[in-house]
LUMKE-831113 format. One record per residue (C-alpha): residue in three letters; x, y, z; residue number from 1. Coordinates in steps of 0.2 Angstrom, whole numbers, plus 2048, in hexadecimal, padded with zeros to 3 digits. Each point is the difference from the previous one (the first is absolute). Layout:
# residues N
kedren | xx | yy | zz | marke
ALA | X | Y | Z | NUM
...
END
This chain:
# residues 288
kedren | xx | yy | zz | marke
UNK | CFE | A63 | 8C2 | 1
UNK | 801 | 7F0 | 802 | 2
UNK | 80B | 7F5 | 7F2 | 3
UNK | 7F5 | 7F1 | 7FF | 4
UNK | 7F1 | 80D | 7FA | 5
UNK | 80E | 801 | 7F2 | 6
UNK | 7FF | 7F2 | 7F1 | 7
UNK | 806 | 807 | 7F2 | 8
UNK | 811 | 7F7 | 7FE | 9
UNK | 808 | 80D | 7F6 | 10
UNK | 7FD | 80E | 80C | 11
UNK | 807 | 7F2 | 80F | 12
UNK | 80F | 7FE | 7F5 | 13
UNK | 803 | 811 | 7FE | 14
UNK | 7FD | 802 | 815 | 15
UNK | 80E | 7F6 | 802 | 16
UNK | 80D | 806 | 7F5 | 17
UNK | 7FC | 811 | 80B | 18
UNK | 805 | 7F8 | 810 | 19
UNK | 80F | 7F4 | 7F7 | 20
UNK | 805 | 813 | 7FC | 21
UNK | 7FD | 806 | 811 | 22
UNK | 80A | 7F2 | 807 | 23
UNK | 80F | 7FC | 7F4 | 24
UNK | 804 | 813 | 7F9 | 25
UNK | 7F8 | 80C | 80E | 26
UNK | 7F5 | 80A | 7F5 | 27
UNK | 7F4 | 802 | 7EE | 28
UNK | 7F8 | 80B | 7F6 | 29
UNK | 7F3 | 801 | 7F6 | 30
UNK | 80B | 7FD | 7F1 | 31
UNK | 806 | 7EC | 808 | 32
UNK | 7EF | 7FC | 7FD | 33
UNK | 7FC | 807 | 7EE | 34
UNK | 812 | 7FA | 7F9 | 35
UNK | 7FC | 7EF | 806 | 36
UNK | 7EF | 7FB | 7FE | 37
UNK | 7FC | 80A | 7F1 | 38
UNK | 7F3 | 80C | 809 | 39
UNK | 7FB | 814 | 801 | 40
UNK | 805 | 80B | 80D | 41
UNK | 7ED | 801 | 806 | 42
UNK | 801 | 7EF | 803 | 43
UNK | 811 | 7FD | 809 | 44
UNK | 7F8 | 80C | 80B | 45
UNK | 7F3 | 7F6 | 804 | 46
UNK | 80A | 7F2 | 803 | 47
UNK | 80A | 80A | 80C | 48
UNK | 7F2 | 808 | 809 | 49
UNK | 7F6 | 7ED | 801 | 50
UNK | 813 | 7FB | 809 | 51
UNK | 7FE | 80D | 80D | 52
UNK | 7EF | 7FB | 805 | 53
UNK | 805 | 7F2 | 802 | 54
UNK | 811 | 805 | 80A | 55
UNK | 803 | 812 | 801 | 56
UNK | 80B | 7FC | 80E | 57
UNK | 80E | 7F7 | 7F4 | 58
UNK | 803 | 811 | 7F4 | 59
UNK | 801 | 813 | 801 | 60
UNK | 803 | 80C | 7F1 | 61
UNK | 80E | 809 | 7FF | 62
UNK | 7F8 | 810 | 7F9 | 63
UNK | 814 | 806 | 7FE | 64
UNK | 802 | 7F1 | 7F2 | 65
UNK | 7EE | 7FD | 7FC | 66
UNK | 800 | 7EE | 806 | 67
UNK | 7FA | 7F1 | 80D | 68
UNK | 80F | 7FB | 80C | 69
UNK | 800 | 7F3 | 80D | 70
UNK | 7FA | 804 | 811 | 71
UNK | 80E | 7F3 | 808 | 72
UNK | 7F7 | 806 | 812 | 73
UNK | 7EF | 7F6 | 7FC | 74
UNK | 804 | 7F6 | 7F0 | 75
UNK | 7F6 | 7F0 | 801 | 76
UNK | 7FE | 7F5 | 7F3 | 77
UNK | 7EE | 7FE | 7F5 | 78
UNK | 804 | 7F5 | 7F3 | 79
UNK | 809 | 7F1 | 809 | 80
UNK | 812 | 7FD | 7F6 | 81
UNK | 809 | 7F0 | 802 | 82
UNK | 813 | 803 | 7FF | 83
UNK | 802 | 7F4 | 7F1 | 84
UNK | 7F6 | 80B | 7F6 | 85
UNK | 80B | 80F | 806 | 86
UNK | 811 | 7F8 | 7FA | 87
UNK | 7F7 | 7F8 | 7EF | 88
UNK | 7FA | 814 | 7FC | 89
UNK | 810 | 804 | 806 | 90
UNK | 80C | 7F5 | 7F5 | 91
UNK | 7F2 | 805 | 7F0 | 92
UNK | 80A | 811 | 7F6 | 93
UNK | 7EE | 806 | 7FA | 94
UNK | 7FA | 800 | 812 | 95
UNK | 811 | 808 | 805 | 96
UNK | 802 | 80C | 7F4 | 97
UNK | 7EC | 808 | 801 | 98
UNK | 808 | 804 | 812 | 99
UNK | 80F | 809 | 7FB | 100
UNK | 80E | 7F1 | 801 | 101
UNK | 80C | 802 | 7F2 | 102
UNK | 7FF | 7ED | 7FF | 103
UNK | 7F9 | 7F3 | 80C | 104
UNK | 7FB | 802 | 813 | 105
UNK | 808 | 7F2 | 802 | 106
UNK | 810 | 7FA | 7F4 | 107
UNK | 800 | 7ED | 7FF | 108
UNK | 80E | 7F5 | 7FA | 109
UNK | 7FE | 7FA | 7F0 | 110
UNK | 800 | 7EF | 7FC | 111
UNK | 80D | 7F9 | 7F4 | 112
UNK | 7F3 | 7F6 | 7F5 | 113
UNK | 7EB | 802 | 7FF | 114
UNK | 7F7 | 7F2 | 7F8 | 115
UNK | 7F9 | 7FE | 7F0 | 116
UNK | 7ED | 80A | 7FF | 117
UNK | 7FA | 7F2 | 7F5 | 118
UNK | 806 | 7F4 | 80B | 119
UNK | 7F8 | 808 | 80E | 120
UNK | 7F0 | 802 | 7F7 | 121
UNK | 801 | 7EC | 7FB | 122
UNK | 803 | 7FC | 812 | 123
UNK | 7F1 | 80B | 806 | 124
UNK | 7F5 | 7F9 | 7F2 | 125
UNK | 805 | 7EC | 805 | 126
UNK | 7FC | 805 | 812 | 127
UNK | 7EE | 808 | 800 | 128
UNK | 7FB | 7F4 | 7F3 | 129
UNK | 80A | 7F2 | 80A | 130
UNK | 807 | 7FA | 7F2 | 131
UNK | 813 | 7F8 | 7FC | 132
UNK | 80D | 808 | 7F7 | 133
UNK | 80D | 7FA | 7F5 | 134
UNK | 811 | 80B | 802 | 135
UNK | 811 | 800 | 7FA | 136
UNK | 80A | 802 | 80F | 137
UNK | 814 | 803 | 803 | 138
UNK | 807 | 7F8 | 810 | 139
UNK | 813 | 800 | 805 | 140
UNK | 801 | 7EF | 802 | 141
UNK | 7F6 | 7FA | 7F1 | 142
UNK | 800 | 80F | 7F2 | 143
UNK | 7F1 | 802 | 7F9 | 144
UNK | 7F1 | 7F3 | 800 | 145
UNK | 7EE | 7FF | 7FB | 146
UNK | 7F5 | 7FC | 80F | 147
UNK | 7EC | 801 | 804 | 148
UNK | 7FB | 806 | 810 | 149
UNK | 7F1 | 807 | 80A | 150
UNK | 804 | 811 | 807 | 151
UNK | 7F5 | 804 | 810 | 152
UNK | 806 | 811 | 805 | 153
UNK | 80F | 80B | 7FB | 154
UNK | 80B | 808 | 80C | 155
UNK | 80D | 80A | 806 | 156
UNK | 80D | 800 | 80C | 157
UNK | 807 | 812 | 7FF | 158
UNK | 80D | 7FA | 7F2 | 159
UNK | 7FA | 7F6 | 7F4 | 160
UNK | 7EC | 7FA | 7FA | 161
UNK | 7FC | 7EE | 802 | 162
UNK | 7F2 | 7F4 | 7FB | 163
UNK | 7FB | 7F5 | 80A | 164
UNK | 7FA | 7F0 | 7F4 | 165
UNK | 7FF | 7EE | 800 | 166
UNK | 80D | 7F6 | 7F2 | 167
UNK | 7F7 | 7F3 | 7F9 | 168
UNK | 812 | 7F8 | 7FD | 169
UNK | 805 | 801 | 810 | 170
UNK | 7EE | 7FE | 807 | 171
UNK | 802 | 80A | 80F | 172
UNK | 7FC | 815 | 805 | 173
UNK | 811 | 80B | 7FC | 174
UNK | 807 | 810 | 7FE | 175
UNK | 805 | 806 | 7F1 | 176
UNK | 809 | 813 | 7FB | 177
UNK | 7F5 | 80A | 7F4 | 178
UNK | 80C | 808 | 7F9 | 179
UNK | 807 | 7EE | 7F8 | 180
UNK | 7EE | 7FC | 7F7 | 181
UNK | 803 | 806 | 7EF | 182
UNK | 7F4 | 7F8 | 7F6 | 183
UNK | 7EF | 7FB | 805 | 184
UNK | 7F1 | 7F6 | 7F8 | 185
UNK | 7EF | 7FB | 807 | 186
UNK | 7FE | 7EE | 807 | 187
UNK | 7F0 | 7F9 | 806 | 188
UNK | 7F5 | 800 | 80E | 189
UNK | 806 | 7FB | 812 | 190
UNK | 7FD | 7EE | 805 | 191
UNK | 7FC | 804 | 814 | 192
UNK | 812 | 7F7 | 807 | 193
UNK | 809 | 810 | 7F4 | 194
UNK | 7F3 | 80E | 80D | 195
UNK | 808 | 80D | 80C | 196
UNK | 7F3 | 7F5 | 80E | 197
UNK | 80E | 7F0 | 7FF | 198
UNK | 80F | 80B | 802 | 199
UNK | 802 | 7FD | 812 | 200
UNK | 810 | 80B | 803 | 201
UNK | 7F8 | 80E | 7F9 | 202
UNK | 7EF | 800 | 80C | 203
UNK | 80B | 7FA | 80D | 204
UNK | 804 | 811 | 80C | 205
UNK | 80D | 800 | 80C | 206
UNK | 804 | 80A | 80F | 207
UNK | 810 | 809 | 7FF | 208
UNK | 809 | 806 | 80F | 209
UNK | 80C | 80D | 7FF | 210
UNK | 80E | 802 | 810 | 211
UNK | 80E | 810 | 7FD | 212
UNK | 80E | 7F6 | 7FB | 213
UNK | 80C | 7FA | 80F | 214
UNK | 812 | 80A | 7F8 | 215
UNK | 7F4 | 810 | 7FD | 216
UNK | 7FB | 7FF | 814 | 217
UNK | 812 | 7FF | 805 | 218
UNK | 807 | 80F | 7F4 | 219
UNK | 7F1 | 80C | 7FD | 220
UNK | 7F1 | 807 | 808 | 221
UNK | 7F3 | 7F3 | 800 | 222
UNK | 7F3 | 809 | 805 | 223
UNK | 800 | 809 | 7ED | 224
UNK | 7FF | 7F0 | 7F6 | 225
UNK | 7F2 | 7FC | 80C | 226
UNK | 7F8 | 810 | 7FC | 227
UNK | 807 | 7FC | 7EC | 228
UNK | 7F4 | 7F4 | 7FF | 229
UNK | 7F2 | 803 | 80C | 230
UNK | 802 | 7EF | 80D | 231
UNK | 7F7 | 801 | 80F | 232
UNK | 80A | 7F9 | 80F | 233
UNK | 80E | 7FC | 7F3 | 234
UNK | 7F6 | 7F4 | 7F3 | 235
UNK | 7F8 | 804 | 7F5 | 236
UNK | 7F5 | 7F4 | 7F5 | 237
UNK | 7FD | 800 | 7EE | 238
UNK | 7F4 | 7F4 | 7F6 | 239
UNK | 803 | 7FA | 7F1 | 240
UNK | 7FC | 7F3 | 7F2 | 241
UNK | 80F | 7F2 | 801 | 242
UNK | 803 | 801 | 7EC | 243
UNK | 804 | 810 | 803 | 244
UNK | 80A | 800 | 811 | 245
UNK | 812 | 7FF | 7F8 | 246
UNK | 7FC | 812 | 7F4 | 247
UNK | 7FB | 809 | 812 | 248
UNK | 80E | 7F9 | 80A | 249
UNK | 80D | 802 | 7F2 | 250
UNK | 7FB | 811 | 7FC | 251
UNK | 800 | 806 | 813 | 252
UNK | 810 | 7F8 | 802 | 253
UNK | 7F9 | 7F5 | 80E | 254
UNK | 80E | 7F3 | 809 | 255
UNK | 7F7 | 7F0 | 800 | 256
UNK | 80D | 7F3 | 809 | 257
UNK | 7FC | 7FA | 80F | 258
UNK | 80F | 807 | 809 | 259
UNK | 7FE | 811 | 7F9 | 260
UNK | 812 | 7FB | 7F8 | 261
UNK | 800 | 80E | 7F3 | 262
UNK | 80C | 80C | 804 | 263
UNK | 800 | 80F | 7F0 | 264
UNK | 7F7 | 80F | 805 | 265
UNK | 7F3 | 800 | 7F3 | 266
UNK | 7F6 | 7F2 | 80B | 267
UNK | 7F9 | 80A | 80D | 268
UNK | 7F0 | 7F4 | 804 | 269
UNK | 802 | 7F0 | 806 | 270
UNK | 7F1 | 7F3 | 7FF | 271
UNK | 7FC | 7FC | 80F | 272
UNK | 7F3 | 7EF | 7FC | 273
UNK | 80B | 7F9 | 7F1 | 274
UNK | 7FA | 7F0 | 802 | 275
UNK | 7F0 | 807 | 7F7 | 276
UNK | 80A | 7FF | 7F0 | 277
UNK | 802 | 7ED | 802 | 278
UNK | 7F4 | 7FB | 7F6 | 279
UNK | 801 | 810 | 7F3 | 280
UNK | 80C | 801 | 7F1 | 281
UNK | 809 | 80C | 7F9 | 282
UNK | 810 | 809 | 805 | 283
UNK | 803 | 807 | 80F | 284
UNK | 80E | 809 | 805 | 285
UNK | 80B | 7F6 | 810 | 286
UNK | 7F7 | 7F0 | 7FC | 287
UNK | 80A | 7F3 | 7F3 | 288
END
């Protein structure tokens, strides 16, 4: 059998669940299927005998146990699975826990502070219908002050959510914490100088390169940081959007002086090219 001769999508979903079991737990039964998608015995059957037309070579039953376990000598995969789909499934407890984890595949680290779901809903609302927003919004400096912005995209740098917006005060694109929006209200429509087109550091990508950090070379294998963070012939080169180079270089605790003057052994990345950060702003770790 051939899966394209196979359209229906609740069958396909139920295809690749059995190979997601195949790969990430070893083995299913009969009973994976039913408890999951709400179907009879007959038809997990099915299911199970459609997967091995289509690859018998990636399953054998264990008449022992009564189940299908991975065939590790021939395992190929049918259903193409992109590892950020693996680690998302991973990290989710109902995913996890349908496969036997007690918790999560994965454990993540909490954050200290999620935003508001109305807040979020307000920003999403404002940026499909590309309209501006008026927020109450708390900042060290100032406390906390009305402004109107246009959001364009919401983001997140591994710690906290951002929005990216244009302040009509300020009249210029910034970033602003989500978690310090605490009130919202709708605003207007966007005139086109407020639109994500005009926010040049934000469609302006970059070229990062990445160099093993001169202190690490001298003290510690090199070759594993290399490997860490997959550089070919010691570089390796990440794109990114400018407005958001200082989140990816903070969070990867990226050395970004010229001399490679940082000396803690947190930074074990040095930027090689840091005059590409110039004309960028932000914070960045070794430069003042």
């Amino acid at each position: 059998m051939n899966k394209k001769h196979i359209r229906n999508q609740n069958v396909i979903d139920r295809l690749w669940y059995i190979e997601w079991l195949l790969m990430f737990k070893g083995w299913l039964s009969r009973s994976e299927l039913t408890e999951k998608f709400g179907i009879q015995e007959a038809a997990a059957t099915r299911d199970i005998r459609r997967y091995r037309d289509l690859a018998d070579h990636n399953l054998r039953l264990n008449h022992s146990v009564k189940r299908y376990e991975i065939n590790l000598d021939t395992f190929e995969t049918t259903y193409p699975l992109r590892v950020e789909t693996a680690l998302s499934r991973l990290r989710s407890p109902e995913t996890s826990q349908a496969m036997g984890y007690e918790t999560t595949g994965i454990e993540t680290i909490p954050r200290l502070h999620n935003p508001n779901i109305e807040v979020l809903a307000a920003l999403s609302r404002a940026i499909l219908n590309k309209e501006s927003l008026f927020i109450n919004y708390q900042s060290v400096e100032n406390g906390t002050s009305t402004k109107e912005i246009a959001p364009h995209t919401m983001f997140d740098s591994g710690i906290k959510t951002y929005v990216r917006c244009f302040d009509f005060e300020k009249e210029k694109f910034i970033d602003l914490a989500i978690n310090r929006i605490s009130k919202t209200s709708q605003g207007k429509l966007l005139p086109d100088h407020a639109s994500k087109n005009n926010d040049e550091m934000w469609n302006r990508i970059i070229q990062l390169e990445l160099t093993v950090h001169p202190m690490v070379g001298k003290i510690r294998n090199k070759k594993t940081i290399e490997d860490d963070f997959q550089m070919t012939n010691g570089v390796r080169k990440v794109s990114v959007r400018a407005a958001l180079a200082q989140y990816w270089l903070q969070r990867w605790n990226v050395d970004c002086s010229k001399d490679a003057s940082l000396k803690d052994k947190i930074y074990q990345i040095h930027l090689r090219n840091n005059n590409v950060l110039d004309s960028v702003n932000g914070f960045f770790p070794g430069r003042s």
